[in-house]
C-alpha positions in Angstrom: -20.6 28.3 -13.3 -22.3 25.4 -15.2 -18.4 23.6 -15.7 -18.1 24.3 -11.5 -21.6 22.6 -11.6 -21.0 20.1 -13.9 -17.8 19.1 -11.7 -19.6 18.6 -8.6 -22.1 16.6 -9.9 -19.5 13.9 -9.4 -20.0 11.7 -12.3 -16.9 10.8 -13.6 -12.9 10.5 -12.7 -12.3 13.6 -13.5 -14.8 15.5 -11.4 -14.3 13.1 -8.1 -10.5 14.0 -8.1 -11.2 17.6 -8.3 -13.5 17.6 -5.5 -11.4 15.5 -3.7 -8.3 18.1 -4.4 -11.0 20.8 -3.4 -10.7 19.1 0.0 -7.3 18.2 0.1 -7.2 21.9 -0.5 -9.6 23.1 2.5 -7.6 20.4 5.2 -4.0 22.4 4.0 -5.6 25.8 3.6 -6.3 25.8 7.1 -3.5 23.9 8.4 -1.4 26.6 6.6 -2.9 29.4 8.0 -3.3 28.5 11.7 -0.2 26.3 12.4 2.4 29.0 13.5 -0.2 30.7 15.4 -1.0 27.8 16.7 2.6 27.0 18.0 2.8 30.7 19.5 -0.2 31.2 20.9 -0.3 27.0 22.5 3.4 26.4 22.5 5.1 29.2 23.0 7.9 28.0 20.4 10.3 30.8 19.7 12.4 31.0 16.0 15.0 28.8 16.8 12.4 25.6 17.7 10.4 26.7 15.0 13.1 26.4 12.6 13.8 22.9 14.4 10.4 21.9 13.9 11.1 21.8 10.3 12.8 19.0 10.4 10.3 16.4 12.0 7.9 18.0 10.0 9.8 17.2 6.7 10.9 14.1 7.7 8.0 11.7 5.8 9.0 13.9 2.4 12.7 12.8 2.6 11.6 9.2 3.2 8.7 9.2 0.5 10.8 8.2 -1.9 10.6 4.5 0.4 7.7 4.9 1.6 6.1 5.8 -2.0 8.0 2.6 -3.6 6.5 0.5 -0.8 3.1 1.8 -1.1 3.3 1.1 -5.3 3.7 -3.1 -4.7 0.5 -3.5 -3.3 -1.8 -0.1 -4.7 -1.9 2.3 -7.3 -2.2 6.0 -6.9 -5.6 6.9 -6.3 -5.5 4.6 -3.5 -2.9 6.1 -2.2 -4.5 9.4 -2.8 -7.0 7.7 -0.2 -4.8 6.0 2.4 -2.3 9.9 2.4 -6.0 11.3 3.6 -6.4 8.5 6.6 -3.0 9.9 8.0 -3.9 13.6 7.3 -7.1 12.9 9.4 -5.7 11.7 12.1 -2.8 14.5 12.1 -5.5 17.0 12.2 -7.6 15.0 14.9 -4.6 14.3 17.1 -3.2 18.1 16.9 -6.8 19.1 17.8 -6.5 17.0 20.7 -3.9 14.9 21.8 -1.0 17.5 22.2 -0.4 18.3 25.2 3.3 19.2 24.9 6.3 19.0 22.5 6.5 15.2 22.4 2.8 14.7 21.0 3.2 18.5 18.7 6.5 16.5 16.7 4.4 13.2 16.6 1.1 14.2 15.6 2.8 17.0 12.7 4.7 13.9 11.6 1.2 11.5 11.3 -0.3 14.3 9.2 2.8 15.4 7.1 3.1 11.6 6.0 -0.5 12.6 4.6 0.5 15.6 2.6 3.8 14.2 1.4 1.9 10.9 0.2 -0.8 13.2 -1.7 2.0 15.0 -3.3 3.7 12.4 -4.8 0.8 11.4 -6.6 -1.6 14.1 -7.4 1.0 15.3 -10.3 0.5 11.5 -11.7 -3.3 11.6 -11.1 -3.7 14.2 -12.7 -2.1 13.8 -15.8 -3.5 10.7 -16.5 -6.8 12.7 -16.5 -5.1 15.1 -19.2 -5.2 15.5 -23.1 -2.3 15.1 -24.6 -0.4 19.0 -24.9 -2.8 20.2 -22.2 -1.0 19.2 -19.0 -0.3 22.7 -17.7 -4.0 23.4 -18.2 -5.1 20.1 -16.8 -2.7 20.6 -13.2 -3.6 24.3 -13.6 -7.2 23.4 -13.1 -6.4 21.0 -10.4 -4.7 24.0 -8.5 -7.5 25.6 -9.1 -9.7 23.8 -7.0 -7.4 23.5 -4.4 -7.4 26.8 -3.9 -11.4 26.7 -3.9 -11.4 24.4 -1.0 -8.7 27.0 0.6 -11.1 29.8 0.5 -13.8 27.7 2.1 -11.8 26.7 4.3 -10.3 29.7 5.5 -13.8 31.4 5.2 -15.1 29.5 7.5 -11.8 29.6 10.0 -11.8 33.7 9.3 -15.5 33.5 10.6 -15.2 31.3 13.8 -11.6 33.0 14.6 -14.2 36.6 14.8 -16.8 34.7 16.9 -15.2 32.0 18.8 -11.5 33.2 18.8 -8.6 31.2 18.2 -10.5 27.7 18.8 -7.6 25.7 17.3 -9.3 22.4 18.5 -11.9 23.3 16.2 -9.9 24.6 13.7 -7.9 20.6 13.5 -11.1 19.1 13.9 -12.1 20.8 10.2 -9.1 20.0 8.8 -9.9 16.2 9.9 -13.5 16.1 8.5 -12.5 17.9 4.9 -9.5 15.2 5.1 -11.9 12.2 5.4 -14.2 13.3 2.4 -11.6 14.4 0.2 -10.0 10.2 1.4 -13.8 8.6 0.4 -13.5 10.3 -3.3 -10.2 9.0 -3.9 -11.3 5.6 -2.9 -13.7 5.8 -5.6 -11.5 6.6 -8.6 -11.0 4.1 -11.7 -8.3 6.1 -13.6 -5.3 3.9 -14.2 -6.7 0.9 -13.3 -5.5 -0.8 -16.3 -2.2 0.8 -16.3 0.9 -1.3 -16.2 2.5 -1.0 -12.7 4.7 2.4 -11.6 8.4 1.7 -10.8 9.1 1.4 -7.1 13.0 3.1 -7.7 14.2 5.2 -10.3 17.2 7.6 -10.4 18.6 8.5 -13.9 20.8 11.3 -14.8 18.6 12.4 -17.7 16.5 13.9 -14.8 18.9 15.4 -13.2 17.5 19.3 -14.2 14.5 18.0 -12.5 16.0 17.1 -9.3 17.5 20.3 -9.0 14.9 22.4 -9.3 12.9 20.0 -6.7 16.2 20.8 -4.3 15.5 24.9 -5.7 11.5 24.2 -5.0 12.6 22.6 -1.4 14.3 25.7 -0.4 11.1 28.3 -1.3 9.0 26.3 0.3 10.6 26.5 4.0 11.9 29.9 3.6 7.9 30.8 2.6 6.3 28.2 5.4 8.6 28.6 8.5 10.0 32.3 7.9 8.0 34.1 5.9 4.9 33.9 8.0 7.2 33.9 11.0 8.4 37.6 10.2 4.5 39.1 10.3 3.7 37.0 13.3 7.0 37.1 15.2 8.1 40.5 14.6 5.1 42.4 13.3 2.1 40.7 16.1 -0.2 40.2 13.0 -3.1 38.1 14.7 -4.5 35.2 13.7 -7.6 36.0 11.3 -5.2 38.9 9.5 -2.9 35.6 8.7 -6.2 34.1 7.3 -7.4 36.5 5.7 -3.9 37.0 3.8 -4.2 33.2 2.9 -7.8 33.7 2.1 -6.5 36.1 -0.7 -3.8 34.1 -2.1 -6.3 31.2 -2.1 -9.1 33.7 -3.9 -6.4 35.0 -6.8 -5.5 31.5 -7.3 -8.5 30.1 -8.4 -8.1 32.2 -11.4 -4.4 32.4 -11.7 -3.6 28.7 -11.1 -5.0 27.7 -14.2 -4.2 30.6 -16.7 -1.0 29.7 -15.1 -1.3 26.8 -16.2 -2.0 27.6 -19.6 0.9 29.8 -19.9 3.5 26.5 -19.2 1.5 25.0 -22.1 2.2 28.4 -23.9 5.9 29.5 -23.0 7.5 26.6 -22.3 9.0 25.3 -18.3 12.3 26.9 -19.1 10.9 30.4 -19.1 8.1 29.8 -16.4 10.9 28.5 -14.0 13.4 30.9 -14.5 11.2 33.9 -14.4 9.6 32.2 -10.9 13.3 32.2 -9.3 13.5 35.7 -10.4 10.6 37.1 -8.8 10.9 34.7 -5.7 14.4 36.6 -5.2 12.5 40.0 -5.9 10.2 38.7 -2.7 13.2 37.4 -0.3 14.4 41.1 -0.7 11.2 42.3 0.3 10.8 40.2 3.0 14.7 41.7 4.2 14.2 45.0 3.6 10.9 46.4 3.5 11.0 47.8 7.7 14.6 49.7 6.1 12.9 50.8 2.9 9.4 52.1 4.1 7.6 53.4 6.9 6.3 51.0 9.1 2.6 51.3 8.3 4.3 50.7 4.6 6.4 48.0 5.1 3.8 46.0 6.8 2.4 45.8 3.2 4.7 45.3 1.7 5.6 42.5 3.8 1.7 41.3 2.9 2.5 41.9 -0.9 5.3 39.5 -0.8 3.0 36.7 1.1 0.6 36.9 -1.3 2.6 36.8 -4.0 4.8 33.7 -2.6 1.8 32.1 -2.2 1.1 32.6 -5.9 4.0 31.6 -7.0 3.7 28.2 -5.8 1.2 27.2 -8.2 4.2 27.0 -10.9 5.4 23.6 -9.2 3.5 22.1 -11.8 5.7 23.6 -14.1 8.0 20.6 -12.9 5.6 17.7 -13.3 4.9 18.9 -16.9 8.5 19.3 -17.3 8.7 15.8 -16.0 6.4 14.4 -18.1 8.0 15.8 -21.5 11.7 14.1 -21.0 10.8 11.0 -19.1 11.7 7.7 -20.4 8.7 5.8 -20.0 5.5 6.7 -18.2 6.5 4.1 -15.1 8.9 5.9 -14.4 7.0 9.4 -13.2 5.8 8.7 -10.0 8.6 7.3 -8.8 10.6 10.6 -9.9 8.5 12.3 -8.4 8.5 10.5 -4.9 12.7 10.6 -5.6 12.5 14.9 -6.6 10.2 15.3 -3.1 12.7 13.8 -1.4 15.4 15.3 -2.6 13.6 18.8 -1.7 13.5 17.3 1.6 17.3 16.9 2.3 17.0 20.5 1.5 14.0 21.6 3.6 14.5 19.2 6.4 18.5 20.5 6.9 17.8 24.6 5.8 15.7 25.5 8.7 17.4 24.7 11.3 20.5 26.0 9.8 18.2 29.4 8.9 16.9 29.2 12.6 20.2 29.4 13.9 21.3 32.1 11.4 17.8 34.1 12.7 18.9 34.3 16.1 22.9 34.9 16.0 22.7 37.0 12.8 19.1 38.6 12.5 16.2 37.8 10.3 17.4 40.0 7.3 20.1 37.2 6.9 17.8 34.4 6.3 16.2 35.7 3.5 19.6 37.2 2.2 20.6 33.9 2.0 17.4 32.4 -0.2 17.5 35.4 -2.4 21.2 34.2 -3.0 20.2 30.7 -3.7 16.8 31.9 -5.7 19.8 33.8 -8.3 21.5 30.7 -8.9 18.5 28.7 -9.3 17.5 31.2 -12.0 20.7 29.7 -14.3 19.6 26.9 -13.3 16.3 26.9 -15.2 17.8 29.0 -17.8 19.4 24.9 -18.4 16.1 23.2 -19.0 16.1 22.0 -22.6 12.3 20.5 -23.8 12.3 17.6 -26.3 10.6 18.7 -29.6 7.2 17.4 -29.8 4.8 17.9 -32.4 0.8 17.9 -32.3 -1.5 20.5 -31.4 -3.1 20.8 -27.8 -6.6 19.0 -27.3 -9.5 20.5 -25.5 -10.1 20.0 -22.0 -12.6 18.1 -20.2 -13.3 21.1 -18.6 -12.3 23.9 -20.7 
């Protein structure tokens, strides 16, 4: 309690970007939860336009690796920590609303996944700047962490109003606007790598090439999780609105203590093992996901199906497993964000193009099919990982600002 304390007090770098992240972490906790009950219930969008809406949606990460590289000549990445946070704001404020049909929906998911996308290309760099030297994993871990703090507020607070209000989703947007802002005015105030020489605005090397495949692997998880897997409980299963909430609101709640110790266990075991044993259980959860209404009884399966969101949602907190990974073969220090911006993008040919295709596959084929398909592509991305080889480095791990 007195590091928690400690953090908020605000006093340095390290404690401002991790109350910024807590946040960041409340705007896309609750953007996360509501948005495909929010297209159902205001929308009416069936599979097929939800797996369409992918693409728009995904658009700003394919291009970040442009928009990133333009954003580098003029600002470092804590102010572009700040300036992602403007267009998540006004994402969130315009879904609230200005959406009165499709045309506005696409634009206004657009303005505020150009936020998100921005923040993700350089949280990974702000926050190993902010990290002692062999404690990376620990360092992101604790980052996760408090994003996952601000998603429980967050999705407190939306699990409370959906009980008293109902599904107020102008509200809802309106919150994710107002955490947006605040989380935008402590990344304006950040110093760390002021001095720093200038990130590259374009790299693309074939040392990194492990790491743009598992970006591509990370790409395809992440829509198969996003669009479909929270599509099957609300789609074909009528789970409400403040059940999907209070599913997130459990991820959210394990994750402030198993984003860090996972963390820790990268610094421990090495990316190679983390990675590979993530594809494995992520194809363990696409089965689930296929089969659980065959398998079990439909009180059962439901469960199941809530066991396999929860522990997707888990699972993403080893993405930081890449940055670290990143961080230990890269040439020069210039060169990570840029890598990074290049490895979104890449996930983004994936996730922008998959959807639809898995949209199409949903409706001709059946659901089971989609996630066929990703457990297919989650066993080859397990050789995959088994291919990451680690520099040696020597030195032992420092002690955390934190812990």
């Amino acid at each position: 309690m007195s590091r928690i304390l400690r953090v908020l007090s605000l006093k340095d770098d390290l404690s401002r970007a991790l109350v910024a992240t807590m946040f960041f972490g409340a705007a896309g906790g609750i953007v996360m939860s509501i948005l495909n009950n929010y297209l159902s219930d205001v929308h009416n969008v069936d599979a097929s336009f939800r797996g369409w809406l992918e693409f728009p949606r995904e658009l700003p990460g394919f291009l970040i690796i442009f928009v990133a590289g333009a954003m580098l000549t003029v600002m470092r990445e804590a102010k572009m920590a700040a300036l992602a946070m403007v267009f998540t704001a006004a994402g969130g404020m315009g879904l609230a609303w200005f959406a009165p049909d499709t045309s506005w929906l696409v634009f206004w998911i657009v303005v505020w996944s150009l936020g998100d996308h921005i923040l993700f290309a350089v949280e990974g760099p702000i926050g190993l700047k902010l990290a002692n030297k062999g404690g990376e994993g620990r360092r992101l871990g604790h980052f996760g962490g408090f994003r996952n703090l601000g998603a429980i507020i967050g999705l407190g607070l939306i699990y409370l109003l959906s009980k008293l209000i109902g599904p107020r989703y102008d509200i809802f947007f309106g919150l994710v606007a107002v955490a947006a802002v605040l989380a935008g005015i402590l990344y304006l105030t950040l110093k760390v790598g002021r001095g720093d020489g200038r990130s590259k605005r374009f790299v693309f090397r074939k040392r990194y090439g492990i790491f743009y495949a598992i970006s591509a692997l990370f790409g395809i998880r992440k829509q198969i999780f996003f669009a479909f897997g929270t599509w099957v409980l609300v789609s074909l299963n009528d789970v409400p609105l403040s059940t999907i909430v209070l599913l997130y609101f459990i991820s959210a709640t394990l994750g402030v203590v198993f984003r860090p110790l996972l963390g820790d266990i990268i610094d421990w075991l090495g990316e190679r093992i983390v990675l590979a044993a993530d594809e494995a259980i992520l194809l363990i959860v696409c089965l689930a996901y296929a089969f659980a209404t065959d398998l079990f009884s439909p009180g059962v399966a439901l469960y199941v199906l809530y066991g396999a969101y929860i522990m997707d949602s888990l699972l993403f907190a080893l993405r930081i497993a890449r940055t670290t990974y990143l961080k230990k073969i890269v040439e020069d220090p210039s060169h990570i964000t840029p890598t990074i911006s290049m490895g979104i993008t890449i996930d983004h040919i994936v996730a922008m193009s998959l959807p639809v295709l898995s949209g199409y596959i949903w409706e001709v084929y059946g659901y089971r099919w989609v996630f066929i398909m990703a457990a297919a592509i989650a066993l080859g991305g397990f050789f995959v990982c088994l291919r990451i080889k680690i520099p040696h480095e020597s030195g032992e791990v420092d002690a955390s600002v934190v812990g």
